[in-house]
C-alpha positions as CSV (number, residue, x, y, z in Angstrom):
1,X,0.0,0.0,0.0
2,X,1.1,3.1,-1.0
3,X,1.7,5.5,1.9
4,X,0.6,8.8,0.1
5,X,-2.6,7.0,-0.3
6,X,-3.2,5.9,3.4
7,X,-2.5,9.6,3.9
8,X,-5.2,11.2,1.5
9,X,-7.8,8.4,3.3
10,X,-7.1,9.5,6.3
11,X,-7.3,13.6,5.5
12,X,-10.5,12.6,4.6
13,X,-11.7,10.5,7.5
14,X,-10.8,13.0,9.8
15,X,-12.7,15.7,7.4
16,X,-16.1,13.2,7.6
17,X,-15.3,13.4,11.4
18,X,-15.0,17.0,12.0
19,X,-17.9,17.6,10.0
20,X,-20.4,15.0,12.3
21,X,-18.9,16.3,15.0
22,X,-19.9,20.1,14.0
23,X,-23.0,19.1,12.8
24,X,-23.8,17.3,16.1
25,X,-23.0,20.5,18.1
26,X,-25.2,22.7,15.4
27,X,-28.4,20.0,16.1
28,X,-27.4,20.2,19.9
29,X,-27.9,24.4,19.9
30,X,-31.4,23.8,17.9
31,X,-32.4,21.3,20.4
32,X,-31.3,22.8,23.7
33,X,-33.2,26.4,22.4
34,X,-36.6,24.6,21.7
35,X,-35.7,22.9,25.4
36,X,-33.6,24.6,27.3
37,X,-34.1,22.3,30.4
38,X,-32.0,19.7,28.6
39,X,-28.9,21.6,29.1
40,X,-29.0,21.9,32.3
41,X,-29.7,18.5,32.8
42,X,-26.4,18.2,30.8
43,X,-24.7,20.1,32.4
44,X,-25.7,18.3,35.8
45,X,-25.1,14.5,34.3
46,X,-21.4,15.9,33.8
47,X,-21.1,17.2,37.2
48,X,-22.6,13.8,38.6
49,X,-20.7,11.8,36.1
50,X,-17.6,13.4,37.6
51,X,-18.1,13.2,41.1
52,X,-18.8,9.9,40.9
53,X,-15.6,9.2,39.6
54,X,-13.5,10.9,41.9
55,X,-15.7,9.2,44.5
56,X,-14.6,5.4,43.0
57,X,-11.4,6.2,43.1
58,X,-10.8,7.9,46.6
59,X,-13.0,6.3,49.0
60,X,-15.2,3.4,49.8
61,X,-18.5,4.8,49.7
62,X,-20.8,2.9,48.2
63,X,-24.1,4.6,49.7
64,X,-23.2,8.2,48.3
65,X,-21.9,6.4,44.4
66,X,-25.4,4.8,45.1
67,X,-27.1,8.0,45.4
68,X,-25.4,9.9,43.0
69,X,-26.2,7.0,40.5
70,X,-29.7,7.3,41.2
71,X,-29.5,10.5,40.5
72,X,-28.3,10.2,37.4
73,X,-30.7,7.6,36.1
74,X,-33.2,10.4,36.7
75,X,-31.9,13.3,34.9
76,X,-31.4,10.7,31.9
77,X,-35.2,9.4,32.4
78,X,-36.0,13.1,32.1
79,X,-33.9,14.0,29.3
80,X,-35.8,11.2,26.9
81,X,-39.0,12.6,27.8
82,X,-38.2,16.3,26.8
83,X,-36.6,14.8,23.8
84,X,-39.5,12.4,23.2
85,X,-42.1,15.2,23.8
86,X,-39.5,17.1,20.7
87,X,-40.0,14.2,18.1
88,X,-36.0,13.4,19.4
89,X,-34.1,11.3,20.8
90,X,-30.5,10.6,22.2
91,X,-28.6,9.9,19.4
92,X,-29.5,13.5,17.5
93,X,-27.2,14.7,20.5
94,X,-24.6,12.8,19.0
95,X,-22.3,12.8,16.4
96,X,-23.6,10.7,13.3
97,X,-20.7,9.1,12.0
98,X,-20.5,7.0,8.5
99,X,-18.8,3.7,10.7
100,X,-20.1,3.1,13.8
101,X,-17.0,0.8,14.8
102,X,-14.1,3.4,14.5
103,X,-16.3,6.7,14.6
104,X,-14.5,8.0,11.3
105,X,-11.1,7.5,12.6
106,X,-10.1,4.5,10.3
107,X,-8.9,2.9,13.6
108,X,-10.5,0.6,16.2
109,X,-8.9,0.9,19.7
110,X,-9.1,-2.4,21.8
111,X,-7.7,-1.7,25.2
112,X,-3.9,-0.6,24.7
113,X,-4.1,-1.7,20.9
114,X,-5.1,0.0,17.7
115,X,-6.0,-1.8,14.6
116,X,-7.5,-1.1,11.3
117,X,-10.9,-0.8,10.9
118,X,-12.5,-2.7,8.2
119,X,-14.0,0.1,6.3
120,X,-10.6,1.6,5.5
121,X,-9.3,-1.3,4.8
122,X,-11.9,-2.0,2.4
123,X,-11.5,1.7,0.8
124,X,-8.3,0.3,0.3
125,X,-8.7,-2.6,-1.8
126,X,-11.1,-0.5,-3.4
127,X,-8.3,1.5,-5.1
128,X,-5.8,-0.8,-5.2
129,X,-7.1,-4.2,-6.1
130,X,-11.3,-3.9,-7.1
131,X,-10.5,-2.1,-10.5
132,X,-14.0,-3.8,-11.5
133,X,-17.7,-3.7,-10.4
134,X,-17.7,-4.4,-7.2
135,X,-16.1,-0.8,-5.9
136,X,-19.5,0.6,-7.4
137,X,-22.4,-1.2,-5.6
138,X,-25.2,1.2,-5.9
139,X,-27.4,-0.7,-8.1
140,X,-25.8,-4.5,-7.4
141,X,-28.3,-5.6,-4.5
142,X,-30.7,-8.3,-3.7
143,X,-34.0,-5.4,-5.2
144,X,-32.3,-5.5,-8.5
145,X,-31.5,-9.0,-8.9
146,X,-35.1,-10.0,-11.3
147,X,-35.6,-13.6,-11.4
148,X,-38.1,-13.0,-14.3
149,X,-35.5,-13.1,-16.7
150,X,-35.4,-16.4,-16.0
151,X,-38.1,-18.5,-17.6
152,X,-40.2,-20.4,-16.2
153,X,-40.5,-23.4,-18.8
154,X,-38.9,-26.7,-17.5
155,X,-36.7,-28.3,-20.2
156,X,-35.1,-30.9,-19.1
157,X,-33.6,-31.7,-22.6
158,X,-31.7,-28.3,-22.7
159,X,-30.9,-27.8,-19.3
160,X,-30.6,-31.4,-17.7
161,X,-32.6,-30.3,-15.0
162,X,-36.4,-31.2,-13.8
163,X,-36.7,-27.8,-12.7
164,X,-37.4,-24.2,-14.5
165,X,-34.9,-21.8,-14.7
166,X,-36.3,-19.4,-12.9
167,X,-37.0,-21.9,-9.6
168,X,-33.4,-22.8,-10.0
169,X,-32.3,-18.9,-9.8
170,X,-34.7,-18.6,-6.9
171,X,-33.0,-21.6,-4.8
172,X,-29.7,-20.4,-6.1
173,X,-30.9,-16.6,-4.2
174,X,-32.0,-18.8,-1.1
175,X,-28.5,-20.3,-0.7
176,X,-26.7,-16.8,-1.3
177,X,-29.0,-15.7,1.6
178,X,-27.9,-18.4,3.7
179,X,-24.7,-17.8,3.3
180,X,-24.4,-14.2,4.5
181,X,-26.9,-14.8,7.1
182,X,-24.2,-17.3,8.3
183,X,-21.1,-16.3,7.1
184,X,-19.4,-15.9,10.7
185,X,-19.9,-19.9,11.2
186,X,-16.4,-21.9,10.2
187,X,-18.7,-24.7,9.2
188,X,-20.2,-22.7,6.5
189,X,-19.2,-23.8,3.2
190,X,-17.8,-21.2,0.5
191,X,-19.4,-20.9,-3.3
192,X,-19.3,-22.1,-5.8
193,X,-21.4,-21.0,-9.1
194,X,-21.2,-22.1,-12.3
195,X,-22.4,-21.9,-15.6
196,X,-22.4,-19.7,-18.8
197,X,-21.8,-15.9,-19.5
198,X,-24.4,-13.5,-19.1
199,X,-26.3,-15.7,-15.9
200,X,-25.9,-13.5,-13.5
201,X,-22.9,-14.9,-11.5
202,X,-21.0,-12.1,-11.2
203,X,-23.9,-9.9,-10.3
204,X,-25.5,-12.3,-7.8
205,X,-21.7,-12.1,-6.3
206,X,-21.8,-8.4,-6.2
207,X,-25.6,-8.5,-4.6
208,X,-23.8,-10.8,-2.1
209,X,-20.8,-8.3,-1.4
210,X,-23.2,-5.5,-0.9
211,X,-24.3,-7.2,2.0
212,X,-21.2,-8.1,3.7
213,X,-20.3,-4.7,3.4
214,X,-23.3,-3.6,5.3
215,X,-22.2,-5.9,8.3
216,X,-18.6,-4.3,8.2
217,X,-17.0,-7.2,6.0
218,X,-14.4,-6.6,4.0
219,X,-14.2,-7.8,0.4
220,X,-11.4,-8.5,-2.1
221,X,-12.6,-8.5,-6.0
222,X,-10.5,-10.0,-8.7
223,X,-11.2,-12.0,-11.8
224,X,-8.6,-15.1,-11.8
225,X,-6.3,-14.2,-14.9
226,X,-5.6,-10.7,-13.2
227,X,-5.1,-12.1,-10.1
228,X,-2.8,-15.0,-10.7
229,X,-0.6,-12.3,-12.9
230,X,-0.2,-10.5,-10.1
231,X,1.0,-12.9,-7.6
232,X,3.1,-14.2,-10.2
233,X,4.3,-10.5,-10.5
234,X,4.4,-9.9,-7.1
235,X,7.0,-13.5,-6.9
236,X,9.1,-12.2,-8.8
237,X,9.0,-9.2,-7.2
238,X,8.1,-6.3,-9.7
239,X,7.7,-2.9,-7.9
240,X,4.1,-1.9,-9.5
241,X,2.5,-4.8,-7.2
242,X,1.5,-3.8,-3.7
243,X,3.8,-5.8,-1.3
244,X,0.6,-7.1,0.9
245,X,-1.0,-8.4,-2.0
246,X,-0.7,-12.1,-0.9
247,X,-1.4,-11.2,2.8
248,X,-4.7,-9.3,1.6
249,X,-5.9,-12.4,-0.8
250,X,-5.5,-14.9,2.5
251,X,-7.3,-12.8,5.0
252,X,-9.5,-10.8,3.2
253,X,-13.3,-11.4,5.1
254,X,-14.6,-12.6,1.5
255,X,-12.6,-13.1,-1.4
256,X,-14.0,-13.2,-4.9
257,X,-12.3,-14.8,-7.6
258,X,-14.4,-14.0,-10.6
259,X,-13.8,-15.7,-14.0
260,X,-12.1,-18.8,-13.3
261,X,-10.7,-21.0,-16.4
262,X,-10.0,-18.1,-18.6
263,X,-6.9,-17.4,-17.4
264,X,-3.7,-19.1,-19.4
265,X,-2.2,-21.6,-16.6
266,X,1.1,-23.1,-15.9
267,X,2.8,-24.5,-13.1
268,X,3.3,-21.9,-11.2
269,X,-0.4,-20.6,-11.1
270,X,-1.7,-24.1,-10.3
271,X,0.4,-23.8,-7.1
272,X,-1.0,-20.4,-6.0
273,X,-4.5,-21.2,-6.9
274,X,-4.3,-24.2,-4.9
275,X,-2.8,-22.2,-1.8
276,X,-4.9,-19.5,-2.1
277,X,-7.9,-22.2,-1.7
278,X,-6.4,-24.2,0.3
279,X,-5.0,-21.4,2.9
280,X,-8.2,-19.7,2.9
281,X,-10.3,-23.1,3.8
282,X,-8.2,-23.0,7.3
283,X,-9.0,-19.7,8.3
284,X,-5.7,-18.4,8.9
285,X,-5.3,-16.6,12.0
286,X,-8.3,-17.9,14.1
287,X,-10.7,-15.8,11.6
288,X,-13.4,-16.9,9.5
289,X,-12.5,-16.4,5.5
290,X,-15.2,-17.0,2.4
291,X,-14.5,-17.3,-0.9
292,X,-17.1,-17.2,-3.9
293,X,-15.3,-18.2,-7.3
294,X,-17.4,-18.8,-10.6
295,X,-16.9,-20.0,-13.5
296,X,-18.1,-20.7,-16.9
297,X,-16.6,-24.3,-16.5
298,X,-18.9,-27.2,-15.5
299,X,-17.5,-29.2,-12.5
300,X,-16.7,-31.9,-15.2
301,X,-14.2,-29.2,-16.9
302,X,-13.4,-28.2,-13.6
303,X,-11.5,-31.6,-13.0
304,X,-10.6,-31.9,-16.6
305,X,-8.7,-28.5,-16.6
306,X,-7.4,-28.2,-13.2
307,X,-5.1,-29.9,-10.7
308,X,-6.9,-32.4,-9.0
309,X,-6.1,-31.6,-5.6
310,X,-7.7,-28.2,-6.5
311,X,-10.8,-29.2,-7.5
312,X,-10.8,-31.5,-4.7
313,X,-11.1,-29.0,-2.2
314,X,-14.0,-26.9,-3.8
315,X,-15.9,-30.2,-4.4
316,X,-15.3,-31.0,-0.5
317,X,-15.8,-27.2,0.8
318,X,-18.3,-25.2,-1.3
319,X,-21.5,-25.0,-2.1
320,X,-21.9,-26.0,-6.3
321,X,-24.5,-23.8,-7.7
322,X,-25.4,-24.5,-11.4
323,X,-26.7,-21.1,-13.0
324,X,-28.6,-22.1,-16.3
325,X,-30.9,-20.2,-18.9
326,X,-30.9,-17.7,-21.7
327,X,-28.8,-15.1,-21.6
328,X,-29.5,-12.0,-19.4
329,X,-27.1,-9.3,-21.2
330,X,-29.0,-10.2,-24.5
331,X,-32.8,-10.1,-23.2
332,X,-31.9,-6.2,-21.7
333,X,-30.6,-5.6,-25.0
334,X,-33.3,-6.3,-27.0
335,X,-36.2,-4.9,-24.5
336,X,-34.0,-1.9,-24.5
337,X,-34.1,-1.8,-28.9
338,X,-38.4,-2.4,-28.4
């Protein structure tokens, strides 16, 4: 990571920060002059605040903490009435910060350590690794994902399946559901989805992203040619290629490898795809990883094309989801041309 860019993120958390905290204190003036009790009840949670402190640390008094306690569970029971009786509540007292983990600081504090909060480390790989769709989210979500471009005509024939498209997409949304719903569980197996271009797999990835992000995942997108190159790169040690690459692709909350079997393989690549998976599987550092990967390859190419100890672990450790119908880039196409 380049340190001028850690810098510029940063300038600009602590912006987002001073301006909550400036509007907090502008909704705090508007809010004490329709009330002006609320102040001094303030004001006198402070004071009690304080002198309870002093009295915790310099003498054994637990009657008068007691009382000054109780004191202060009254002013607050007060304080939500005025604000309730205003339409308010607490929190538009306080600052209201994009991340609620770090408070706009990009850093978490735990006790005497300090440690990077997910949402800058997703900004991050934003700029320096998801060069595709997944750094713009705004209209990849579950609302926009339409299972009625999927028919609804079973044809076994074409599809070697006894069920419609459009119940297969459906099931296919049920498991993707699932899977963020449970995606903190080690036992939870990764994804898998496979079938032709223009399903929907790398959408239905993104949808899934979107929601990760939400909970304060972090996420790692990269189609498999580009990412391979750039291990391979970063082995041989070109300067271009960020120096955590590696470390990001391992622990990364979910990694998505988009694309697989259209990159040009050798030796070399076989061994890092089969670490990546492989690491990734035992949650390095006590922490849970996912990994979605898709692929135009059926599982039969999969094993045809790949090393088998590779294939071996997705067949053992994900979740095989077969995306079939007509294609979906096409159908907007032409509706678009009507």
């Amino acid at each position: 990571m380049e340190q001028s860019t850690l810098k510029q993120l940063l300038t600009e958390y602590e912006k987002k920060r001073m301006h909550a905290v400036h509007e907090a204190k502008e909704r705090k003036k508007e809010i004490y002059a329709l009330a002006p009790r609320l102040q001094e009840i303030d004001d006198a949670l402070t004071k009690e605040a304080i002198q309870t402190s002093k009295l915790m640390l310099s003498q054994n008094n637990p009657n008068l903490v007691k009382s000054l306690e109780e004191n202060i569970a009254q002013y607050k029971e007060e304080k939500e009435k005025i604000l309730s009786s205003l339409g308010k509540s607490s929190a538009d007292l306080k600052p209201k910060y994009e991340c609620d983990f770090c408070h706009d600081t990009g850093y978490v504090t735990d006790g005497y350590h300090s440690t990077m909060c997910n949402c800058l480390k997703q900004k991050i790989y934003n700029i320096e690794y998801n060069k595709s769709n997944i750094s713009n989210l705004e209209n990849q979500n579950f609302d926009n994902f339409l299972s009625t471009y999927y028919s609804e005509n079973v044809d076994e024939e074409k599809y070697h399946s006894s069920i419609s498209p459009r119940k297969n997409i459906e099931n296919i949304k049920k498991i993707a559901y699932h899977f963020i719903e449970n995606f903190d569980d080690p036992n939870e197996n990764n994804l898998l989805f496979s079938g032709n271009t223009g399903l929907g797999k790398t959408f239905l990835s993104s949808c899934i992203a979107n929601e990760l992000l939400k909970k304060g995942k972090t996420v790692l997108y990269q189609t498999a040619p580009v990412m391979l190159d750039t291990i391979i790169d970063y082995r041989f040690g070109k300067k271009d290629v960020p120096k955590n690459i590696y470390d990001n692709i391992l622990h990364v909350d979910l990694l998505i490898i988009d694309d697989l079997g259209t990159e040009s393989m050798n030796s070399m690549k076989f061994t890092e795809l089969f670490n990546i998976i492989n690491s990734r599987l035992l949650n390095p550092n006590h922490k849970v990883t996912k990994t979605i990967i898709s692929t135009n390859l059926s599982l039969q190419n999969l094993y045809n094309n790949y090393d088998e100890r590779i294939v071996s672990r997705i067949v053992g450790n994900y979740n095989v989801c077969y995306f079939y119908g007509e294609d979906i880039r096409f159908q907007k196409k032409f509706s678009n041309r009507r």
